[in-house]
TITIBA-425517 format. One record per residue: residue in three letters; chain; x, y, z of N, C-alpha, C in turn. Coordinates in Angstrom, 2 decimals, always signed. Layout:
N
+---------+--------+---------+---------+---------+---------+---------+---------+---------+---------+---------+
: residuo : cadena :      nx :      ny :      nz :     cax :     cay :     caz :      cx :      cy :      cz :
+---------+--------+---------+---------+---------+---------+---------+---------+---------+---------+---------+
:     ALA :      A :       X :       Y :       Z :       X :       Y :       Z :       X :       Y :       Z :
...
+---------+--------+---------+---------+---------+---------+---------+---------+---------+---------+---------+
end
This chain:
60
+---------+--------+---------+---------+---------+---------+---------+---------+---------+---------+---------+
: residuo : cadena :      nx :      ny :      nz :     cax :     cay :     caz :      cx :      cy :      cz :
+---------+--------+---------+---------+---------+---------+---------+---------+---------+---------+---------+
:     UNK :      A :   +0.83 :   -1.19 :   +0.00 :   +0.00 :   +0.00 :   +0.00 :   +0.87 :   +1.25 :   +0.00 :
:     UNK :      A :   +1.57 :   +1.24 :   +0.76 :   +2.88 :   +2.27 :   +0.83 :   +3.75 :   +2.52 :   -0.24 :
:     UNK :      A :   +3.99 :   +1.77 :   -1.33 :   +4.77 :   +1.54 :   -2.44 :   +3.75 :   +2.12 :   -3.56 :
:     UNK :      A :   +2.35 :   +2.04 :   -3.35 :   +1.33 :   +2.30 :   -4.13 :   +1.27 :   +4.12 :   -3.71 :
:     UNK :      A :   +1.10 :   +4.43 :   -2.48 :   +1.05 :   +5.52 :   -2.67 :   +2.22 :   +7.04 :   -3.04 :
:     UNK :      A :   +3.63 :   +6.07 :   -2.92 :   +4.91 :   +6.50 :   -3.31 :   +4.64 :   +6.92 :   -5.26 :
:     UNK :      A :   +4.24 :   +6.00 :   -5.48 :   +4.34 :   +5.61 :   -7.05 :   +3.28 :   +6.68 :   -7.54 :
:     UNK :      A :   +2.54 :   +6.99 :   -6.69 :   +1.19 :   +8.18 :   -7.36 :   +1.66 :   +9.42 :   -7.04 :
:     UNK :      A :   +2.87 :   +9.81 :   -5.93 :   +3.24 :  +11.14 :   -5.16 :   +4.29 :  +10.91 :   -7.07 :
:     UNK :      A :   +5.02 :  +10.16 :   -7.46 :   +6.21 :  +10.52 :   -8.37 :   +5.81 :  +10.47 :   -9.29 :
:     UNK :      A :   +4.41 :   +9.87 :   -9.70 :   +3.72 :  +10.04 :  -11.34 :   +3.50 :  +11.68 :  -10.94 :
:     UNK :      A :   +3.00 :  +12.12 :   -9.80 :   +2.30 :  +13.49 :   -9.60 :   +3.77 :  +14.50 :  -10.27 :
:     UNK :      A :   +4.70 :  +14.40 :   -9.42 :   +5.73 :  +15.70 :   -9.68 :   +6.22 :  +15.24 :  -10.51 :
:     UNK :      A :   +6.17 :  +14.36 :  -11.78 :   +7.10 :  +14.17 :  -13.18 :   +5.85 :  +14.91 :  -13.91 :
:     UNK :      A :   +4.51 :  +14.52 :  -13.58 :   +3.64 :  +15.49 :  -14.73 :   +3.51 :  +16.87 :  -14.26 :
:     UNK :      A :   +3.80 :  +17.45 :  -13.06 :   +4.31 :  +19.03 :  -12.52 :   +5.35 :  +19.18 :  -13.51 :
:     UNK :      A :   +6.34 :  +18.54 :  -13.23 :   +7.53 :  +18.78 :  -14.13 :   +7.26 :  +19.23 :  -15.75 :
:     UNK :      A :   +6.91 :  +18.09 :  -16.14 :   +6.30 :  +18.19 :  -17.85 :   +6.01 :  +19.39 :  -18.28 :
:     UNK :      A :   +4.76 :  +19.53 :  -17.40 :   +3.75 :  +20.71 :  -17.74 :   +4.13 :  +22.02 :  -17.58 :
:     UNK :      A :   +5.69 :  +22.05 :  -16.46 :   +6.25 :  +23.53 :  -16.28 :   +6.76 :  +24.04 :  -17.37 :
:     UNK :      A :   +7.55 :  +22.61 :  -17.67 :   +8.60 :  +22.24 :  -18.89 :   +7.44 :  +22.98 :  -19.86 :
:     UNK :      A :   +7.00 :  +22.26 :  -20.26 :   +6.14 :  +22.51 :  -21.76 :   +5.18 :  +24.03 :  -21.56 :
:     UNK :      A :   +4.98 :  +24.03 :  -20.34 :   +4.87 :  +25.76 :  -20.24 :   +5.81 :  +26.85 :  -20.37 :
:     UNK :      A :   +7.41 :  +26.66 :  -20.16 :   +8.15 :  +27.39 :  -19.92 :   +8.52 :  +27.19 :  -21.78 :
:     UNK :      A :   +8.80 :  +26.38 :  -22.43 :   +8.61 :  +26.17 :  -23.87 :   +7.76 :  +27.16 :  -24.66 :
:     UNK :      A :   +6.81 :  +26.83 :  -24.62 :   +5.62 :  +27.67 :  -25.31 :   +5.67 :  +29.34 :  -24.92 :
:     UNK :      A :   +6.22 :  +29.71 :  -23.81 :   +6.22 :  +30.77 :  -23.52 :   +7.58 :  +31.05 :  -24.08 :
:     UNK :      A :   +8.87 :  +30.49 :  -24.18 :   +9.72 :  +31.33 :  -24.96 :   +9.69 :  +30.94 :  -26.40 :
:     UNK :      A :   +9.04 :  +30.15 :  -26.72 :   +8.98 :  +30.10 :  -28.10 :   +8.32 :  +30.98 :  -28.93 :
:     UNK :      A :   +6.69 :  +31.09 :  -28.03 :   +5.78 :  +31.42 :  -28.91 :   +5.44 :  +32.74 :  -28.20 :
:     UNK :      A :   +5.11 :  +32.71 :  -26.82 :   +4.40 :  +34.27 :  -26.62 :   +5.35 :  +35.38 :  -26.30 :
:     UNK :      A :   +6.72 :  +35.21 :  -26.04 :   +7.61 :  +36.06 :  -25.72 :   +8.10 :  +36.98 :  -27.22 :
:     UNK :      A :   +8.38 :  +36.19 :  -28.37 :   +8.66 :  +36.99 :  -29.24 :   +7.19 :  +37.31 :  -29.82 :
:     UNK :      A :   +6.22 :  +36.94 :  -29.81 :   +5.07 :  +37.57 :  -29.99 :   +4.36 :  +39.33 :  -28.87 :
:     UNK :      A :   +5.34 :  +38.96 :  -27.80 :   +5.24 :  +40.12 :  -26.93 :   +6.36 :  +41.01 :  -27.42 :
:     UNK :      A :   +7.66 :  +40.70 :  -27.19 :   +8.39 :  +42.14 :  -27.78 :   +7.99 :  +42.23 :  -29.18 :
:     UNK :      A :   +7.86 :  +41.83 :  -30.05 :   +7.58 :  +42.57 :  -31.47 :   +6.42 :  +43.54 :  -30.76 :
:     UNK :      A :   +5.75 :  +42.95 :  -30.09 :   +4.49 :  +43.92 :  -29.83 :   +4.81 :  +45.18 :  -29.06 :
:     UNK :      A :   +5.87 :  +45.19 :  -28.00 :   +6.40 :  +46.38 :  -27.34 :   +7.44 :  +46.82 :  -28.47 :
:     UNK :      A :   +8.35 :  +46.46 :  -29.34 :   +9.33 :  +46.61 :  -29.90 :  +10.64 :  +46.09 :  -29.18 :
:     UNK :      A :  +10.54 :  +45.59 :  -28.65 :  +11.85 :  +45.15 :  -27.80 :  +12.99 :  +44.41 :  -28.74 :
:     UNK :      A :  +13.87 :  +44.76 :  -28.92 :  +15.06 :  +44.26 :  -29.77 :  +15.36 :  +42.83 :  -29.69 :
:     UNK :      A :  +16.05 :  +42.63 :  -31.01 :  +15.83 :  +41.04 :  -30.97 :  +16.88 :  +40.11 :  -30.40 :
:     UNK :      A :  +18.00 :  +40.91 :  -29.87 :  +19.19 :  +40.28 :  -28.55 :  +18.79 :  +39.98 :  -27.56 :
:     UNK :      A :  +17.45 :  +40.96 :  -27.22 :  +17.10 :  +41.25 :  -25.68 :  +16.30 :  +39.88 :  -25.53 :
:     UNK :      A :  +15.35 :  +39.35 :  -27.04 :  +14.70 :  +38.83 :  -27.05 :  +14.88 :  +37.14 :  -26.86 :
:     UNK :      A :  +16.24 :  +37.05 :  -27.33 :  +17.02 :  +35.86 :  -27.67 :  +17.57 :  +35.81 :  -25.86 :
:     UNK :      A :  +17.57 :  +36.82 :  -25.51 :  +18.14 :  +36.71 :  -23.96 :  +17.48 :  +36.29 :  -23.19 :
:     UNK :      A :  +16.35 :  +36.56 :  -23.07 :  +15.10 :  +36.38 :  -22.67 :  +14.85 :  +34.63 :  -22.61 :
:     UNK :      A :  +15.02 :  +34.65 :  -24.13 :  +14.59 :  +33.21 :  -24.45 :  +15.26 :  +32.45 :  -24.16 :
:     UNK :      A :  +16.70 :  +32.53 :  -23.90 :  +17.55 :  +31.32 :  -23.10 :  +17.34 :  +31.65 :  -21.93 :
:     UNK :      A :  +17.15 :  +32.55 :  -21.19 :  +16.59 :  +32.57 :  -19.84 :  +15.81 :  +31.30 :  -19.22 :
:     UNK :      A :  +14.17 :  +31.40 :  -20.32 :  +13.49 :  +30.89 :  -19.91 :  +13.77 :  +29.34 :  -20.15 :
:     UNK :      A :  +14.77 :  +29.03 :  -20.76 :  +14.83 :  +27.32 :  -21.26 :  +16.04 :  +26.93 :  -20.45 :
:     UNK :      A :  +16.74 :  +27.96 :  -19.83 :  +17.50 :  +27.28 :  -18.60 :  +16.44 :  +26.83 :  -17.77 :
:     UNK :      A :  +15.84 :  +28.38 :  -17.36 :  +14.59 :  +27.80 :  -16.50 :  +14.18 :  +26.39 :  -15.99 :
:     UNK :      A :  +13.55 :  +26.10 :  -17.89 :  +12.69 :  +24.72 :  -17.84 :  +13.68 :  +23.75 :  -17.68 :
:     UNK :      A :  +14.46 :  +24.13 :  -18.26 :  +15.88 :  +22.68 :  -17.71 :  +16.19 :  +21.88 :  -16.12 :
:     UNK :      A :  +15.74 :  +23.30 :  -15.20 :  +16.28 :  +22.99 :  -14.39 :  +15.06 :  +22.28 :  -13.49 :
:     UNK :      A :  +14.08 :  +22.23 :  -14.40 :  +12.67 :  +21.19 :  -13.37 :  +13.53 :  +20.00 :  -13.71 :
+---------+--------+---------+---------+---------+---------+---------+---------+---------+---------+---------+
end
């Protein structure tokens, strides 16, 4: 029973993980350079930005 409820706590924080992951993805892929074009923010700042956020997700 104890082994059963271990196994549902580590399915739980690998799909936390995933989902940060694949949130932190989508956000520097897709809505971050969709936001500075929209402020104008330069496209170094933007690329800076964007490895920011994929260290980020790396480090779940």
């Amino acid at each position: 029973m104890n082994q059963n409820m271990q196994d549902v706590a580590a399915d739980k924080s690998e799909m936390t993980s995933l989902l940060l992951g694949a949130g932190f993805a989508l956000a520097s892929l897709i809505l971050l350079p969709a936001v500075a074009q929209r402020i104008g923010m330069g496209s170094s700042l933007t690329i800076a930005l964007r490895g920011a956020l994929m260290r980020a997700a790396n480090r779940l």
